[in-house]
C-alpha positions as CSV (number, residue, x, y, z in Angstrom):
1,X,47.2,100.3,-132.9
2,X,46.2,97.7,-129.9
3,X,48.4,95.1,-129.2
4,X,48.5,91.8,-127.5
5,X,51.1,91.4,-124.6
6,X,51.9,87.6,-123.8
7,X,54.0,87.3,-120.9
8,X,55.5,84.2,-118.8
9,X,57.1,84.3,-115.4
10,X,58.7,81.4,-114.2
11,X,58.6,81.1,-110.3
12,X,56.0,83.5,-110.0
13,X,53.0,82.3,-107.5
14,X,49.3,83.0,-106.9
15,X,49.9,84.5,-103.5
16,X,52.8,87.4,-105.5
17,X,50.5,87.7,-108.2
18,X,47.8,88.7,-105.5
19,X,50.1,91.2,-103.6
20,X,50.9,92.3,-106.7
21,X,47.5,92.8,-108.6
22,X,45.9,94.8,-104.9
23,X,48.9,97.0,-104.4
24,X,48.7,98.1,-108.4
25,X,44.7,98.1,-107.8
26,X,43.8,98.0,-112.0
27,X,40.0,96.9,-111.2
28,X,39.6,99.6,-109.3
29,X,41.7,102.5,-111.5
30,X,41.9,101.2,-114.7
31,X,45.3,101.8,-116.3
32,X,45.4,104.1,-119.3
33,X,45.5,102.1,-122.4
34,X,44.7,98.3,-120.7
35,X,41.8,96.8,-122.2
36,X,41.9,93.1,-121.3
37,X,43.5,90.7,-118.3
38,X,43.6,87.3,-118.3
39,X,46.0,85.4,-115.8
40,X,46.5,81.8,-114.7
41,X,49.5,79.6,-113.5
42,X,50.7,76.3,-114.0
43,X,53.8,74.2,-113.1
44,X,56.5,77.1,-114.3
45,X,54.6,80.2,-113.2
46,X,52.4,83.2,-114.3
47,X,51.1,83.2,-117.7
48,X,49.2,86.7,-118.6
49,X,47.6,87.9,-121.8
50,X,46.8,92.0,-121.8
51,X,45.3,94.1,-124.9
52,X,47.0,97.4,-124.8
53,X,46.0,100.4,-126.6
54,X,49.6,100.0,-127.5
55,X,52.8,98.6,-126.1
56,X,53.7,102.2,-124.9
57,X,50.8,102.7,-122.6
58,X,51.5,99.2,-121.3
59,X,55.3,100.3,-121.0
60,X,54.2,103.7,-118.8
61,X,51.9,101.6,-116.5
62,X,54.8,98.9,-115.9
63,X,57.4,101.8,-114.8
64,X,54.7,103.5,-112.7
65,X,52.6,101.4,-111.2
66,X,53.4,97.3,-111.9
67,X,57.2,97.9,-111.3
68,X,57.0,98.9,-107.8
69,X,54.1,96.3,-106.4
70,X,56.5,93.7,-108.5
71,X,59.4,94.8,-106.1
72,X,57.2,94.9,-103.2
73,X,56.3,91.4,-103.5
74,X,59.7,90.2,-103.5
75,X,59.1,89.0,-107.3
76,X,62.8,88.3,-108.9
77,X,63.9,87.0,-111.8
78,X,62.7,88.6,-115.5
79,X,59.5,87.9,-117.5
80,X,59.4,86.6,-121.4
81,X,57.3,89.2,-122.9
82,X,56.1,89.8,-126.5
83,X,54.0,92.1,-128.1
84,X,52.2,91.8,-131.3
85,X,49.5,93.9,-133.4
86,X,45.5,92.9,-132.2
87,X,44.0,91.5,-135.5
88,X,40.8,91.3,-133.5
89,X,38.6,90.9,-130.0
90,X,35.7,89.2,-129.1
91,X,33.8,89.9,-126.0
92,X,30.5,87.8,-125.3
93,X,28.2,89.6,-124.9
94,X,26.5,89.5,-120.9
95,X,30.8,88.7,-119.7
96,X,32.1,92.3,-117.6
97,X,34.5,92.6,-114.6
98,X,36.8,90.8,-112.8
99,X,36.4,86.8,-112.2
């Protein structure tokens, strides 16, 4: 069953997020399981909502591939993170690929 992953990160800015999203390079090799990203900040952090094909596959890419580039860009501290079951997704038609 998909799920939805909400996650927070205090102290986490654009410029780590952008070392972070090249080094793990999902637009360009999708992770197995990862169906939507959508990322912003405001005045605490990093705010991210994922779709998984379920909150294993997003567990397996976060020990292989987010954990290191995390580490790599000097990213500290622990994220709030919750999973829940997908009831459902909309995607308008003509919107594809990264913004």
């Amino acid at each position: 069953m998909a799920v939805v992953m909400s996650m927070s990160w205090a102290g986490v800015s654009p410029e780590q997020y952008e070392t972070v999203r090249e080094a793990v390079g999902s637009e360009e090799v999708a992770p197995v399981g990862g169906q939507v990203h959508v990322a912003w900040f405001d005045d605490h952090g990093l705010h991210v909502i994922d779709v998984w094909e379920s909150e294993e596959t997003f567990q397996t890419f976060f020990a292989e591939r987010l954990a290191p580039a995390v580490e790599k860009a000097g990213i500290t501290g622990t994220p709030e993170s919750d999973f829940a079951p997908l009831h459902r997704r909309f995607i308008a038609p003509g919107v594809s690929g990264a913004a």
